[in-house]
C-alpha positions as CSV (number, residue, x, y, z in Angstrom):
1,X,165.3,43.2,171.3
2,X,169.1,41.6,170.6
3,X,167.9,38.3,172.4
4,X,164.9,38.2,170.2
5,X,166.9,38.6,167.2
6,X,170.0,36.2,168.7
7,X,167.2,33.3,169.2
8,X,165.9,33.4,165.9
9,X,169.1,33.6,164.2
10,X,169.8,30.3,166.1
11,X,166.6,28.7,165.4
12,X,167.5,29.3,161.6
13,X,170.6,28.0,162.2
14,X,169.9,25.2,163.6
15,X,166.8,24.5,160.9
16,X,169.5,25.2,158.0
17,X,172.0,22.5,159.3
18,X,169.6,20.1,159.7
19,X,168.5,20.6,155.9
20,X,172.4,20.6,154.9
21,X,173.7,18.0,156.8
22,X,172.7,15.5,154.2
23,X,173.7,17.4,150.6
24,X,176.1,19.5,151.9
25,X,177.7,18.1,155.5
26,X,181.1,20.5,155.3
27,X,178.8,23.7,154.4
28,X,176.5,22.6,157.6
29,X,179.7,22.0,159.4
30,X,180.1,25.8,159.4
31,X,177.1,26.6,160.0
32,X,177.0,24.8,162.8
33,X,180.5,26.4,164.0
34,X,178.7,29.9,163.3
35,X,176.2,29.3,165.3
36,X,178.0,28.4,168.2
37,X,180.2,31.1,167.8
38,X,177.0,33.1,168.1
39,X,175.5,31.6,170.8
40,X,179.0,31.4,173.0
41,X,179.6,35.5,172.4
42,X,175.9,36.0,173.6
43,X,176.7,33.9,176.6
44,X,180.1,35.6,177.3
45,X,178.4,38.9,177.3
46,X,175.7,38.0,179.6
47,X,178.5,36.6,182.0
48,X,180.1,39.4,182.4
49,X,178.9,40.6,185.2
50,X,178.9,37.2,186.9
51,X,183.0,37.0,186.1
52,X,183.1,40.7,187.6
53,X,181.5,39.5,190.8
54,X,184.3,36.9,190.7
55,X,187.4,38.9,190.2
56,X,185.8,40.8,193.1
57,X,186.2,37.2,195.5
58,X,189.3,36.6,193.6
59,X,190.7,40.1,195.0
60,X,189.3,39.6,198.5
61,X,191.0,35.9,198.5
62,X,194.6,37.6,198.7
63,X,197.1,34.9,198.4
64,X,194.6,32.5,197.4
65,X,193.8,34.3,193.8
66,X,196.4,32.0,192.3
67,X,193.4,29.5,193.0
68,X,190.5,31.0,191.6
69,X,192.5,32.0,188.2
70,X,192.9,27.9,188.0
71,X,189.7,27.4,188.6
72,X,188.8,30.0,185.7
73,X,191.4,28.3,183.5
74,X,190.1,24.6,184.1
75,X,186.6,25.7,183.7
76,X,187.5,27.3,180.3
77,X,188.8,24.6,178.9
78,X,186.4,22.1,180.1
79,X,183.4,24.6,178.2
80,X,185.6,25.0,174.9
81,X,186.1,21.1,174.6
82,X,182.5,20.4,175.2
83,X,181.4,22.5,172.6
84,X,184.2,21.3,169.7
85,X,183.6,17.3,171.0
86,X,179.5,18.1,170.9
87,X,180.5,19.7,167.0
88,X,182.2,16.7,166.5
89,X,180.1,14.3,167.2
90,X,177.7,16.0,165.1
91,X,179.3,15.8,162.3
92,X,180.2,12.3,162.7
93,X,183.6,12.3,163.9
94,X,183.8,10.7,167.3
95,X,186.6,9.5,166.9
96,X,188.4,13.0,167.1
97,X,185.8,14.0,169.8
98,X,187.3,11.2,172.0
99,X,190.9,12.2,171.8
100,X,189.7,15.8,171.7
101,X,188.2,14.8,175.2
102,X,191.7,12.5,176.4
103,X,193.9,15.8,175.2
104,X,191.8,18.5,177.8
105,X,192.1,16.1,180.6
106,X,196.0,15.7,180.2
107,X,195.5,19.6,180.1
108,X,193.1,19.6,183.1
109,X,195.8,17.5,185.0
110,X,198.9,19.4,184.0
111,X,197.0,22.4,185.0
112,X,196.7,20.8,188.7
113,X,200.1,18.8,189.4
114,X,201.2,22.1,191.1
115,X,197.8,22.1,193.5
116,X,198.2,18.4,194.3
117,X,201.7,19.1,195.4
118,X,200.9,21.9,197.6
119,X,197.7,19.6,199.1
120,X,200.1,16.5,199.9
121,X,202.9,19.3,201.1
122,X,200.2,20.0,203.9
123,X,199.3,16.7,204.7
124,X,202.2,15.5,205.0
125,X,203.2,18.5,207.3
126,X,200.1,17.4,209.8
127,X,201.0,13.9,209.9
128,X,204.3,14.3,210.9
């Protein structure tokens, strides 16, 4: 019954931006942010169960947790900045989408400096 209710409240949502984004682009703007507000908390809570299986590796790993909580971190950040660059580029600003996109792979990468250290640590322990 929620997903019934979830999926029309999208279609209308995405029907009532479509009709706005000529007269009114900043109203359909936040429609358009309300609706994927919307859809993203429906997802989350439908993926709950999917990140509990997860912690459930990420306890098993042992040492190796510290990798899976980067993994979870990237992977955040990569599904947050595809939904503000796809908003953006909706509403016609591509320009900020692009450096939207630029600033979460400087993110990404400072994120994984300490991983790329540890990987040329090892490889440079079998070579020698």
């Amino acid at each position: 019954m929620r997903s019934g209710i979830t999926r029309r409240w999208l279609r209308g949502n995405l029907l009532l931006t479509v009709l706005l984004r000529k007269e009114n682009p900043t109203f359909a703007l936040l429609v358009t942010v309300a609706g994927a507000g919307l859809l993203f908390f429906t997802v989350s809570k439908l993926a709950g169960s999917a990140f509990g299986i997860l912690g459930d590796l990420k306890t098993a790993a042992g040492d190796t947790g510290a990798y899976i909580d980067l993994m979870f971190k990237i992977l955040g950040i990569s599904i947050v900045t595809q939904v503000v660059c796809d908003v953006c580029r909706d509403n016609g600003a591509s320009a900020l989408a692009s450096q939207t996109e630029t600033a979460a792979k400087i993110l990404v990468l400072s994120l994984l400096l300490p991983l790329f250290q540890t990987v040329i640590g090892i490889v440079t322990g079998l070579v020698k």
